[in-house]
Phi, psi and omega in degrees: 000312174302333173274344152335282184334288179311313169326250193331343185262320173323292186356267160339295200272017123355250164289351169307294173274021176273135167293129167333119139259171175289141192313307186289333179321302196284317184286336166275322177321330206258313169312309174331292185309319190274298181302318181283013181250166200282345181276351180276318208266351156312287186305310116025278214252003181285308201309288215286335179278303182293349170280332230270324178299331183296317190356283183321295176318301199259015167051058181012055160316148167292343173272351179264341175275323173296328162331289203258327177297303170334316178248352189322296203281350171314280180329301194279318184298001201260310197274329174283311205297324187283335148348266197296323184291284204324332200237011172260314179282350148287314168277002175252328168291309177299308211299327188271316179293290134027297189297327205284294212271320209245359203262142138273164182049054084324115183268139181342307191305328172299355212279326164262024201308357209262333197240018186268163186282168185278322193294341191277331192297318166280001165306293198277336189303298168308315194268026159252335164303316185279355163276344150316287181331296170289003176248332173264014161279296219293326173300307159348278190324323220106324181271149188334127178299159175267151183307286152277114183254175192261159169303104171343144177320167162315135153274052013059301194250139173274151169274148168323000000 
C-alpha cells in the first residue's frame, strides 16, 4: 500500500509540472496505457467466452459467427502486442533520459518529448535534420567536426 501511495504522489507531481498536452495526444497515451495491461487482454478473452456461450441462443448461425471470426485473432493480438510495445517505449525512454540527464550539453528540457504535441515535435525533428545536413556539408567539405554544434531552439518557447 505505501508503494501506491508513493506511486501515486510521483505521478501527481509528475503531471503537475508537465508542459499542456493536447486533449488527443493525453487520450491516446491514456488508451495506450490501458490496452496493454494484463487485466484489459482478461476482459478481452471474457468477451469471447460470452460470445462462444451465445452460440447455442442464435444456433451458432453465420452472422453470429462472423461477428467474432472476422476479428479474433486481431483482437486478443492488439491487447498483447500493446502489452510489449508499452513496457519497451517505457525502458527505451528511461534507458534515454538517463543518457539525456548524465551527459553534458543535451539539454534537460528534451527529457519528455514523448508527451510534446506533434507539431513542436516536428518543429525539433526538422532543425536536428537540418543540423545533420549541416554536419554532413561540413564533413563534404573537409572540414573537421566541429567540437559543438548549436542546439535547436527550446520547444519550451513557442515560436514566434
Amino acid at each position: 500500500m505505501v508503494a501506491q501511495a508513493s506511486m501515486k504522489e510521483l505521478r501527481r507531481q509528475v503531471e503537475q509540472g508537465r508542459a499542456p498536452r493536447p486533449l488527443f495526444t493525453r487520450f491516446s497515451q491514456m488508451a495506450a496505457r490501458y490496452t496493454g495491461k494484463p487485466a484489459t487482454f482478461i476482459g478481452a478473452m471474457a468477451i469471447i467466452v460470452v460470445w462462444g456461450m451465445t452460440g447455442p441462443l442464435f444456433g451458432f448461425n453465420d452472422t453470429w459467427q462472423l461477428v467474432i471470426n472476422t476479428s479474433i485473432v486481431t483482437f486478443l493480438m492488439v491487447f498483447l502486442i500493446q502489452n510489449s510495445q508499452n513496457r519497451d517505449t517505457a525502458a527505451l525512454q528511461i534507458k534515454l533520459d538517463e543518457l539525456i540527464a548524465r551527459l553534458d550539453g543535451p539539454r534537460e528540457v528534451l527529457l519528455d518529448l514523448e508527451d510534446l504535441d506533434e507539431e513542436t515535435l516536428e518543429r525539433l525533428r526538422l532543425e536536428y535534420a537540418l543540423l545533420a545536413d549541416k554536419a554532413r556539408e561540413r564533413s563534404d567539405s573537409g572540414a573537421g567536426p566541429e567540437a559543438s554544434s548549436p542546439a535547436p531552439a527550446d520547444p519550451s518557447v513557442p515560436k514566434a
